[in-house]
C-alpha positions in Angstrom: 13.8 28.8 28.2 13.5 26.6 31.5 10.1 26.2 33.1 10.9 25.7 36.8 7.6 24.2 38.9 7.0 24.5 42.4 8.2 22.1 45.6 5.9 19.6 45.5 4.2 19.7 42.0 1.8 16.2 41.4 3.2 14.4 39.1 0.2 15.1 36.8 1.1 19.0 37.1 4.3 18.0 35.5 3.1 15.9 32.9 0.3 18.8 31.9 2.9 21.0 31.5 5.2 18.9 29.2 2.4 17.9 27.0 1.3 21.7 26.2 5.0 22.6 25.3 5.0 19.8 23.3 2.3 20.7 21.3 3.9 23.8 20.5 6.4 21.9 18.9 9.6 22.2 20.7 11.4 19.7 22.8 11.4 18.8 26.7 14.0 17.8 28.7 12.9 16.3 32.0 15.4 17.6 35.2 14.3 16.1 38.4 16.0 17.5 41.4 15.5 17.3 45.1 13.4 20.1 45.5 12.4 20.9 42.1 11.5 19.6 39.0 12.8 21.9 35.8 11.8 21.2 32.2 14.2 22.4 29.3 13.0 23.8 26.1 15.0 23.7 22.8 12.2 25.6 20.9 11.9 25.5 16.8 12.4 29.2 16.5 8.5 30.3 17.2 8.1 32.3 20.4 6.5 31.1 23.6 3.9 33.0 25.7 5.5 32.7 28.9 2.3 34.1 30.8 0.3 31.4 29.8 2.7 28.5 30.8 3.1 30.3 34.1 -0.7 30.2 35.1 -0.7 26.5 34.8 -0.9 24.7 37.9 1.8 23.5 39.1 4.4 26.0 37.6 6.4 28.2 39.9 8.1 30.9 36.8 9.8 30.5 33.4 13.5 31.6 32.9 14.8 32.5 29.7 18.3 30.9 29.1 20.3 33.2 27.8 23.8 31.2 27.1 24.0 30.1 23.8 24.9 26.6 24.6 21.5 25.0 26.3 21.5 21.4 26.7 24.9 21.7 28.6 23.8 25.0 30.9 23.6 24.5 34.3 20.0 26.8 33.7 19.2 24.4 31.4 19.9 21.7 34.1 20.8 22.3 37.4 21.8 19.1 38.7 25.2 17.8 38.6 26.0 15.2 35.6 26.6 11.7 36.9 28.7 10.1 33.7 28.6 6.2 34.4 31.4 4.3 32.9 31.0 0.8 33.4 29.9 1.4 37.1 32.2 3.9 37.5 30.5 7.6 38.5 32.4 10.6 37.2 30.9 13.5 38.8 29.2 14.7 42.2 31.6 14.3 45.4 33.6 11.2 43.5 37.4 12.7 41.8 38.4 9.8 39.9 41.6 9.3 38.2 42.6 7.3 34.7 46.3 6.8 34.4 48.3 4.8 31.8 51.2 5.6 29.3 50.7 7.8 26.5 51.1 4.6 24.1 50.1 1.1 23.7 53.8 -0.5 23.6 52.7 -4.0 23.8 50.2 -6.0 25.6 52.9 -7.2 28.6 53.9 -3.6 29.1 50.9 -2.3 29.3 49.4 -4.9 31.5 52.3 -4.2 34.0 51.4 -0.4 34.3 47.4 -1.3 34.3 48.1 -3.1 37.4 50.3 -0.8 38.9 47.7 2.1 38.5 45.2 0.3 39.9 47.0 -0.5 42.9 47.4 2.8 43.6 43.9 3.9 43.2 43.0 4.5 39.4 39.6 3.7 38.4 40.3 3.7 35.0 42.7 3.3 31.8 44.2 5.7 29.6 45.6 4.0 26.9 46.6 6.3 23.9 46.1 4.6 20.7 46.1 7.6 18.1 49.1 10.1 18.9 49.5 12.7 16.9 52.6 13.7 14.8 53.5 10.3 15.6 55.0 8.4 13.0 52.3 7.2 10.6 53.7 4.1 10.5 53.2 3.5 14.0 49.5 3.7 14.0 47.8 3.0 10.7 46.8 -0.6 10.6 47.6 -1.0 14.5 44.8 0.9 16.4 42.8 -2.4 16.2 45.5 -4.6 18.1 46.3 -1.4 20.5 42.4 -2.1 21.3 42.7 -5.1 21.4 45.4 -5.0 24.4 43.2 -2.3 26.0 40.3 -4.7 26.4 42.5 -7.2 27.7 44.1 -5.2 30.1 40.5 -4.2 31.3 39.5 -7.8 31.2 42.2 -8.7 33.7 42.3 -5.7 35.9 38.2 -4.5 36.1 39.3 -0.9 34.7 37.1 0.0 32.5 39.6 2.6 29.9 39.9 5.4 27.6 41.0 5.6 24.2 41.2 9.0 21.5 39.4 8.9 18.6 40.4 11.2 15.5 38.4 10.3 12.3 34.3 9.7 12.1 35.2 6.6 10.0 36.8 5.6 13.2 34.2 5.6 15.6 32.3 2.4 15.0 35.4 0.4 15.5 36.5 2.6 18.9 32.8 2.1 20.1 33.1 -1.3 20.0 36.3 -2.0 22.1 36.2 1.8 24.3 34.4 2.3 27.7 34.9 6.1 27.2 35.3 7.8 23.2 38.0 10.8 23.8 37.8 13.7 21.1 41.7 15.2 21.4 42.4 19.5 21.6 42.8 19.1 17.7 39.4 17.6 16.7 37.1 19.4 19.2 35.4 21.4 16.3 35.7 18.6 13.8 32.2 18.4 13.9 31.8 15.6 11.4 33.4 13.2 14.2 31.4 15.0 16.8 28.5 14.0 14.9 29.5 10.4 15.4 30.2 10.3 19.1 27.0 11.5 19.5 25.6 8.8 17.4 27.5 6.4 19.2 25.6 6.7 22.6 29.2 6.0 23.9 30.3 7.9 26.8 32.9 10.7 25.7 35.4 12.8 26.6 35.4 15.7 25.0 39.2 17.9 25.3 39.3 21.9 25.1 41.7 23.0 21.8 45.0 24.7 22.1 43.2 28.0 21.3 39.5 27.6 21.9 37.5 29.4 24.4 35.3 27.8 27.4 32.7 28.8 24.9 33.5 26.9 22.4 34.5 24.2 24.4 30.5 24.1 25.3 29.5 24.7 22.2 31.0 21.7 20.8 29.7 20.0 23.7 26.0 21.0 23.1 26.6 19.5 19.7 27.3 16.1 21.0 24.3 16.4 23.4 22.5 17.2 20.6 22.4 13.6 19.3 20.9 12.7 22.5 23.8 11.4 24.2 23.8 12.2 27.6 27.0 11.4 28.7 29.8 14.1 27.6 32.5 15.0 30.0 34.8 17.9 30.0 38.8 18.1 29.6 41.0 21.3 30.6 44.3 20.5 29.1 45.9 23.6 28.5 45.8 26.0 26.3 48.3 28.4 23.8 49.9 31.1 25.2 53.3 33.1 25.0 54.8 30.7 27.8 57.1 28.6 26.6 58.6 26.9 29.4 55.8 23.9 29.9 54.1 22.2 27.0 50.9 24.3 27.7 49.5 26.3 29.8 46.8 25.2 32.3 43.6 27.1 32.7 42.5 26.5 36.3 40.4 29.3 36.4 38.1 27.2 33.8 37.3 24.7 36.3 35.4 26.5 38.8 34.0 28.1 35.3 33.0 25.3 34.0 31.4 24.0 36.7 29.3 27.2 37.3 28.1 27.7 33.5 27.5 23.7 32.9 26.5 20.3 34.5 28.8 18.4 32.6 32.0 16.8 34.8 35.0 18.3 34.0 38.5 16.3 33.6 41.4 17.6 34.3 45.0 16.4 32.5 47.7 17.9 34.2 50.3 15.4 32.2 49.3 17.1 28.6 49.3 20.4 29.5 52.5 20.7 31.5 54.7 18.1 29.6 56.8 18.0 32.7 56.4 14.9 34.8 57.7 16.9 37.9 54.7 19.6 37.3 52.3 17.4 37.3 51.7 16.5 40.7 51.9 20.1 41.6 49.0 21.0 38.6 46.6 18.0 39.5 46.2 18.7 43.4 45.4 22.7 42.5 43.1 21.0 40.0 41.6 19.0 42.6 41.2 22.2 45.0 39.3 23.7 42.1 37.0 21.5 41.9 37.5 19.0 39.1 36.1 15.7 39.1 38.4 13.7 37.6 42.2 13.5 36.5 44.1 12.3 33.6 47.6 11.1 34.3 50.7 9.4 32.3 52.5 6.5 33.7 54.9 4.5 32.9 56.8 1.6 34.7 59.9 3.1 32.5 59.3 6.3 31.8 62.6 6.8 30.2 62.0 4.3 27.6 58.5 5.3 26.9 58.2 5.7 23.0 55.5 8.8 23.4 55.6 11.2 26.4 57.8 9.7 28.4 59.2 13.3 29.9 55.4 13.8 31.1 55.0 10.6 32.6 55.6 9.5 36.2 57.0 6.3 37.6 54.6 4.0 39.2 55.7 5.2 42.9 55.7 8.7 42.2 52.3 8.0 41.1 51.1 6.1 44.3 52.6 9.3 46.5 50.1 11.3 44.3 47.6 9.4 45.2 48.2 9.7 48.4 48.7 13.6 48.8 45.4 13.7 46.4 43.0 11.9 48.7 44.3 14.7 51.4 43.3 17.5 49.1 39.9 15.9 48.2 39.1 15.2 51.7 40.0 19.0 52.6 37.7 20.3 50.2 34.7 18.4 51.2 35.7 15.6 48.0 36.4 11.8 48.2 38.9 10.4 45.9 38.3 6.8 44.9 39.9 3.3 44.5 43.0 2.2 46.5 43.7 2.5 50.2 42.1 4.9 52.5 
């Protein structure tokens, strides 16, 4: 249930209100807004008389939420989710883009494409670090140097970046090096290491499965909110259907979904889910036009000698020319991309 109060309630109103829920026992989550002020209730299963919070003063009606996802509703809370990643804002009018190669190959290579990404206008890093069916050998042992590079890379160019994690045991160490925790299409119902983002109080990125519904997709979210972090974005990247000619296939109807059911930005990776680095350009500016809020996007300075994903990456120009044709979509529907030049 949402208790939404009138234009103008006193700030005492408000604070009557919250303290008689409270005493019911269920929990209050504060939403102010420019004209109203909403209060979000996760109850502890016992009913509440809905009649006698709306003759308090100060209260304009109470809405039952019906969606069983609440803490990422857009009922539940009907402004936009600002997600701050080391200054950066994902979310509102801002589309931001992280680009980077699919793999940490070394901390000169990866410096060169950090510094070509931001050139062109990235505002942050993506850095993969755990890929999976990768070679085992390539990983175990090495996610900590991979890091390790990433922070360096972020140390020299300002970009604060992303990194995957796939285990719980896992998190602590990611937490300590990552600007933003990303849960991959494989883990998004492991809930054990959704559990541990939450605990992290890191911002995360949480990625839609293969064969999961927008549902679900929220669900998982809500239990990361759960914990009490606040900071969860979204990620379309495809999912499983009888099309074989790309490596997935993109949802864009789930964009403008997303947005209507929930709060949370939503990230769109058009790299992952076509596997085709000459698709991608097409996929991110419809993703764009849809209404995302932020991209993910491969590049390499070699693509062809990329040891993951090369065949999804671009080259650092092709990239730039994005970024170009991107800010012109943005602007066109009412958006501003950010970083590089105007």
């Amino acid at each position: 249930m949402i208790v939404i109060m009138k234009q103008g309630a006193t700030r005492s109103q408000i604070v009557n209100v919250i303290a008689r829920l409270e005493q019911q026992g269920v929990q209050v989550h504060l939403s102010e807004g420019s004209e109203r002020t909403v209060l979000g209730i996760i109850g502890n299963g016992r009913p509440i008389d809905r009649a006698q919070i709306e003759r308090m003063e100060g209260v304009e009606r109470t809405v039952p939420v019906l969606q069983p996802f609440k803490l990422a509703s857009r009922e539940f809370h009907p402004q936009d989710t600002i997600v701050s990643v080391n200054g950066v804002r994902v979310g509102g009018k801002q589309v931001v883009v992280a680009a980077g190669p699919g793999a940490v190959e070394g901390y000169e290579s990866f410096l060169e494409a950090a510094w070509m990404v931001k050139e062109a206008g990235a505002q942050l890093l993506r850095g993969g670090t755990f890929q999976p069916g990768a070679p085992v050998s390539r990983f175990q042992g090495a996610i900590e140097e991979e890091l390790r590079i990433l922070a360096a890379a972020r140390e020299e160019t300002g970009l604060p970046f992303v990194a995957e994690v796939n285990t719980p045991e896992l998190v602590p160490l990611m937490a300590t090096y990552a600007d933003v925790l990303q849960i991959g299409a494989q883990e998004m119902q492991n809930y054990a290491l959704l559990h541990a983002v939450g605990e992290a109080q890191r911002p995360v990125l949480l990625t839609r499965g293969m064969m999961s519904t927008v549902e679900e997709l929220l669900m998982s979210a809500e239990y990361i909110l759960s914990h009490g972090n606040e900071r969860v974005m979204l990620c379309e990247r495809g999912i499983r259907t009888f099309e074989p000619s790309t490596r997935s296939t993109l949802d864009i109807n789930a964009v403008p979904l997303l947005k209507q059911l929930s709060h949370l930005p939503v990230i769109v990776d058009p790299s992952d889910s076509t596997g085709r680095w000459e698709l991608v350009g097409a996929v991110a500016k419809a993703a764009v036009a849809a209404g995302a809020d932020g991209l993910l996007v491969e590049v390499h300075p070699h693509p062809n000698q990329a040891l993951s994903e090369g065949t999804q990456s671009l080259t650092p120009g092709s990239f730039a020319q994005l970024m170009k044709e991107l800010r012109a979509v943005a602007r066109a529907v009412g958006r501003e991309l950010l970083g590089g030049d105007r």
